[in-house]
C-alpha positions as CSV (number, residue, x, y, z in Angstrom):
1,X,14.9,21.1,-29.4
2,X,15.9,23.1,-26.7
3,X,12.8,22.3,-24.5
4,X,13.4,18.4,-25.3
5,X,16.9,19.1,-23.1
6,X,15.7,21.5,-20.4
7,X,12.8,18.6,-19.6
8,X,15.1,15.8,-19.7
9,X,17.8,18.2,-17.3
10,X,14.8,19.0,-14.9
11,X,13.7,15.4,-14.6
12,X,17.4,14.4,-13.7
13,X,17.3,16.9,-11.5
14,X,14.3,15.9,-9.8
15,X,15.3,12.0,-9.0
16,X,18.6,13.8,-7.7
17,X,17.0,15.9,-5.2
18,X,14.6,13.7,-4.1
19,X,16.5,10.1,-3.8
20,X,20.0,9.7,-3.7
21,X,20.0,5.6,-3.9
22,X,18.0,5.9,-7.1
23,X,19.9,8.8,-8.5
24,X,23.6,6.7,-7.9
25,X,21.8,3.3,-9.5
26,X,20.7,5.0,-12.4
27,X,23.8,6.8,-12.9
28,X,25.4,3.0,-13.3
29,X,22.9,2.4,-16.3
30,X,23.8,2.5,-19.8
31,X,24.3,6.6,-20.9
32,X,22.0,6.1,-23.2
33,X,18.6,4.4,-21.2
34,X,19.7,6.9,-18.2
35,X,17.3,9.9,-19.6
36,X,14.3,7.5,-20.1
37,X,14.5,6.3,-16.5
38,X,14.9,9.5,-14.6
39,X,11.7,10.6,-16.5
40,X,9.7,7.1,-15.4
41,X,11.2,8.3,-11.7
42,X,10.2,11.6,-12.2
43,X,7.0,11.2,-13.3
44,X,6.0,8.5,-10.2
45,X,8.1,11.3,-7.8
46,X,5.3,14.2,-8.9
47,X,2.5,12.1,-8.5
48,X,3.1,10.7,-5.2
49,X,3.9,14.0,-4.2
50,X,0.8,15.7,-4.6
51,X,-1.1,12.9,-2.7
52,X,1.7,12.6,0.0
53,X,2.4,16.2,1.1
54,X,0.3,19.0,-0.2
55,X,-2.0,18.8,2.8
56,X,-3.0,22.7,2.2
57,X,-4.8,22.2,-0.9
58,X,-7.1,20.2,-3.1
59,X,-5.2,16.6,-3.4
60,X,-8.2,15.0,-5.4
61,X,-8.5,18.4,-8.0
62,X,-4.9,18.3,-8.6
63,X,-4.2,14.4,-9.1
64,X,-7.3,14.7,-11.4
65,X,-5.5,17.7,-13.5
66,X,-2.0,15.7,-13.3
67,X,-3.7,12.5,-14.7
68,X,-5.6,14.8,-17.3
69,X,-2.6,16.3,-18.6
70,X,-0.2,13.1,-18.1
71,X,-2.8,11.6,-20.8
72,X,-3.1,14.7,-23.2
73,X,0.8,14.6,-22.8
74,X,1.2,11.0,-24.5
75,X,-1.8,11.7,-26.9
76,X,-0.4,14.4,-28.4
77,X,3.4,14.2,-27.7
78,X,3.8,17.6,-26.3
79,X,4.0,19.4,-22.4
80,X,4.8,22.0,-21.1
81,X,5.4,20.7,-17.6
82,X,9.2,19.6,-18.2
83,X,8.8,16.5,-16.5
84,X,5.6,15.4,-18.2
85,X,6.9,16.1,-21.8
86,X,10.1,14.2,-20.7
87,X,7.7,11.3,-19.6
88,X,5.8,11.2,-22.6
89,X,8.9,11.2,-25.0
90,X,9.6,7.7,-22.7
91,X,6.3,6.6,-23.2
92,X,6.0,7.0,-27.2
93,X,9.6,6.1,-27.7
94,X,9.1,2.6,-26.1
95,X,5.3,1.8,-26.7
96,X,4.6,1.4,-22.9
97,X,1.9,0.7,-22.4
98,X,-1.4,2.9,-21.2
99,X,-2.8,0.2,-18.8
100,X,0.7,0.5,-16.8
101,X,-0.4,4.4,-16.5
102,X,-3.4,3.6,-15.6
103,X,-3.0,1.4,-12.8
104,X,-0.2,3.6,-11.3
105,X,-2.4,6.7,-11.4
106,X,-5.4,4.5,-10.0
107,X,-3.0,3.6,-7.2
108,X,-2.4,7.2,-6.2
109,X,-6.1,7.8,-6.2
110,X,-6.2,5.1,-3.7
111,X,-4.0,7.0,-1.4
112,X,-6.4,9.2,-1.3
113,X,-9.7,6.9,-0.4
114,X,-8.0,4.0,2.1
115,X,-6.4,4.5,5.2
116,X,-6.4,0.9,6.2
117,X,-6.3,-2.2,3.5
118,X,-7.7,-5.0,3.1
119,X,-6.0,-8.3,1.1
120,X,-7.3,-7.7,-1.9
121,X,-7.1,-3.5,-2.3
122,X,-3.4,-3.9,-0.7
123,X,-2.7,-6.3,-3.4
124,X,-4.5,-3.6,-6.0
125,X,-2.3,-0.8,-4.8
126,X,1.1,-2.9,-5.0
127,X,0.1,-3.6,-8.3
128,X,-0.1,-0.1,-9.5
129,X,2.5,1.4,-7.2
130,X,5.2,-0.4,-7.6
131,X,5.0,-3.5,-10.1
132,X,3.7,-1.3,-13.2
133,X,6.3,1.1,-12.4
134,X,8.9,-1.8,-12.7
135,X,7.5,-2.6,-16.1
136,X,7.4,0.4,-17.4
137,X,11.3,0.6,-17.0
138,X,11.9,-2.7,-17.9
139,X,10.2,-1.6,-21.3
140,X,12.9,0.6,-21.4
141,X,15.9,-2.1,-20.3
142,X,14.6,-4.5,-23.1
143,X,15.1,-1.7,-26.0
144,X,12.2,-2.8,-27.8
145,X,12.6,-6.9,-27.6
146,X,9.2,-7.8,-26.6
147,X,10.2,-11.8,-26.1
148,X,12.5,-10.5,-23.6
149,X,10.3,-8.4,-22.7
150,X,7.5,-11.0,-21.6
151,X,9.6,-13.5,-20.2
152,X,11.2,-10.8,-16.8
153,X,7.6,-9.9,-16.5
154,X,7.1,-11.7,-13.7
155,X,10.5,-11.0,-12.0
156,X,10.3,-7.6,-12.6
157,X,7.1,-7.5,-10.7
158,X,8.3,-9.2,-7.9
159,X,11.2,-6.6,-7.5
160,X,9.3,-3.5,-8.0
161,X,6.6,-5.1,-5.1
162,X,9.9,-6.1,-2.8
163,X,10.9,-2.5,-3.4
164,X,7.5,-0.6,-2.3
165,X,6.8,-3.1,0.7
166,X,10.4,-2.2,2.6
167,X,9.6,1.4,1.7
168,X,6.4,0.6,3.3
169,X,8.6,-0.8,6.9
170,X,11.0,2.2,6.1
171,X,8.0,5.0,6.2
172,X,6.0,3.3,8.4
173,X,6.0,5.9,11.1
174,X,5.5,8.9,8.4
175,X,3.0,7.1,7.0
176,X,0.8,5.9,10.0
177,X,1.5,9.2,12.4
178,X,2.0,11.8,9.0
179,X,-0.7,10.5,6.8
180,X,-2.9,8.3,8.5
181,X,-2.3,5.3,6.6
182,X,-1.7,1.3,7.6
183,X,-1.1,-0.6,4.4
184,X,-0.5,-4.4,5.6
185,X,-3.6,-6.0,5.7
186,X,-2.8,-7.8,9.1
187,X,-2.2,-5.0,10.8
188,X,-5.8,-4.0,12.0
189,X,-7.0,-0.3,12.8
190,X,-5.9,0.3,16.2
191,X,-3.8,-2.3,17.0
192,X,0.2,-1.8,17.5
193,X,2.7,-3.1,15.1
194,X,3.9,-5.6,16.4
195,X,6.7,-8.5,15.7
196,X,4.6,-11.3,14.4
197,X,3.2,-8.7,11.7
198,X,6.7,-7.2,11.4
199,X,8.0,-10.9,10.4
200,X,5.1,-11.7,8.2
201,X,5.8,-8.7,6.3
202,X,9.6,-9.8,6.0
203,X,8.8,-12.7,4.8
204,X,6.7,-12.1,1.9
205,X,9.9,-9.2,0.9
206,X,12.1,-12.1,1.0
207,X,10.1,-14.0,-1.1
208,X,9.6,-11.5,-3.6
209,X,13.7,-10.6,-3.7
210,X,14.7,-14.5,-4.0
211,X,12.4,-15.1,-7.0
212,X,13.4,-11.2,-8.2
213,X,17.6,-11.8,-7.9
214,X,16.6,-14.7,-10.8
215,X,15.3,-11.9,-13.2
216,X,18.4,-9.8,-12.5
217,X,20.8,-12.6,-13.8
218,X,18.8,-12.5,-17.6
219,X,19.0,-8.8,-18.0
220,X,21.3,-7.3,-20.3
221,X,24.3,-5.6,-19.5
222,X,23.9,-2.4,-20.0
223,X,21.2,-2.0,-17.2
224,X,22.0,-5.0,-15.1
225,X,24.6,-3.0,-13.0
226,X,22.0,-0.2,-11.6
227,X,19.5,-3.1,-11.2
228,X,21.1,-5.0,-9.0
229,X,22.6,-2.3,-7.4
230,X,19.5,-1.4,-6.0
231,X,18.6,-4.4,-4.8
232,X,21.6,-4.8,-2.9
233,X,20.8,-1.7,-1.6
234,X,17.5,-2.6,-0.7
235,X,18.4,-6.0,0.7
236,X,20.9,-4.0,3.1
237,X,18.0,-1.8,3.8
238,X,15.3,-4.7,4.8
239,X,18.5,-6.5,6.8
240,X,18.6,-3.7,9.1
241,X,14.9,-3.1,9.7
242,X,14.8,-7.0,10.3
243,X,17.1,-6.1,12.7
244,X,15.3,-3.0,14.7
245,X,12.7,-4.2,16.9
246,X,9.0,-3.4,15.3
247,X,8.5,-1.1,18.4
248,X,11.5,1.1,17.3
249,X,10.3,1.5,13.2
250,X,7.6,3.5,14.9
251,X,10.1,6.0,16.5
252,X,12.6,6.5,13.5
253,X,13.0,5.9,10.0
254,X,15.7,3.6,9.4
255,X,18.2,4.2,6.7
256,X,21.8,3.7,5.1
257,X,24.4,5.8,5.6
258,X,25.9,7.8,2.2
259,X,29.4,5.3,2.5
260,X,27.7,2.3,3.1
261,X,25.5,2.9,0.2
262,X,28.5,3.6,-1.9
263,X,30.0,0.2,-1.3
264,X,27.2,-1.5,-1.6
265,X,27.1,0.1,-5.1
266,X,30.7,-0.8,-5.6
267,X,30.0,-4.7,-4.4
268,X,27.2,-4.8,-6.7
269,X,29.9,-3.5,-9.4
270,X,31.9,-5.9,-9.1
271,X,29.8,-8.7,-8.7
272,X,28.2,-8.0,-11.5
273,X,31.7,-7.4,-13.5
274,X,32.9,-11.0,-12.3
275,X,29.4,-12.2,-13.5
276,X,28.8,-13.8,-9.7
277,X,25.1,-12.6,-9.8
278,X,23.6,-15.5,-9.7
């Protein structure tokens, strides 16, 4: 069907234009998985944009109408919002499951009700923002073998919370000055971020990347490339805002540059080619 391409073209076209690192890993997947994870990205990319920047209108109205028709979507296999139908096609052709959706949906709701966290609702929103999203594409990665499938659970988890949490040190500024919102629990309402919480923080990433790397190493080929070039990425990434004094992530957002990204992405190639990820 015609529509079936122009949704799967849009939702390619929206992880392009909207992240770069993803876009390159994903192009290093498998042809044939590629679709299914731009439309996971997609998906996460729309709904984290309404609560992130449409500050001139109704966040709560339209997150409830995007989570309406996000369900109706999978229920009855049809959209006409490209990158919904696209997401749904995922969803149906790989059984994932509707407790993931929720708990990612509930997570944007949450951006919506907290500006500061506690343990226990930061833990919540990892859960749903990051960890779910990591499952639903390793329901992709696994093609159906639910053994597999169960057993990188865990590490999938651990990579998609590692992920979220340097975004987190990344967007710190934009998200305490632009939105209003301190998601690490030690860091209390009015209090500057400092280097203790700063090293706190890179500790539990470091954590969640060493048990994470072991996941990589049991995935099959065809995705394990893109995987663990993001993580390289994202190691690089967390190595240089271990590097910027705390004071400074409040100034600028830290980043890689386009040619160190691509030989990171080459490294990770490689690596992965000579079978050294271990």
């Amino acid at each position: 069907m015609l529509f079936d391409r122009v949704a799967k073209d849009f939702s390619k076209k929206v992880t392009t234009t909207y992240s770069t690192s993803f876009s390159i890993g994903i192009s290093l997947l498998d042809q044939g998985i590629r679709d299914d994870i731009y439309a996971i990205y997609a998906f996460v990319r729309f709904a984290d944009e309404i609560v992130d920047t449409f500050h001139f209108y109704d966040k709560r109205s339209l997150l409830e109408d995007f989570c309406k028709q996000t369900y109706m979507a999978v229920s009855q296999k049809i959209s006409m919002n490209p990158v919904l139908h696209q997401f749904q096609q995922t969803v149906n052709k790989y059984q994932i499951d509707s407790e993931l959706i929720d708990a990612f949906l509930n997570s944007m709701k949450m951006d919506l009700d907290f500006a500061c966290h506690s343990q226990s609702s930061y833990e919540e929103y990892i859960v749903g923002s990051a960890e779910v999203v990591g499952l639903m594409c390793l329901k992709v990665f696994v093609q159906g073998d639910q053994s597999l499938y169960c057993s990188l659970t865990p590490y999938a988890r651990r990579l998609g919370a590692a992920f979220q949490k340097v975004n987190f040190l990344r967007d710190i500024k934009a998200d305490a000055m632009g939105l209003g919102r301190q998601y690490f629990p030690t860091w209390k309402e009015g209090e500057p971020f400092d280097e203790i919480i700063k090293q706190q923080v890179l500790y539990d990433i470091r954590e969640d990347f060493k048990i994470a790397r072991e996941g990589i190493c049991k995935l099959p080929i065809g995705c394990k490339v893109g995987v663990y070039a993001a993580y390289v990425y994202y190691k690089a990434l967390l190595l240089k805002i271990g590097n910027t004094p705390s004071s400074q992530l409040m100034e600028a957002r830290i980043r890689v540059d386009n040619f160190s990204k691509l030989l990171l992405l080459c490294y990770a190639g490689v690596r992965v080619k000579l079978n050294y990820v271990r």
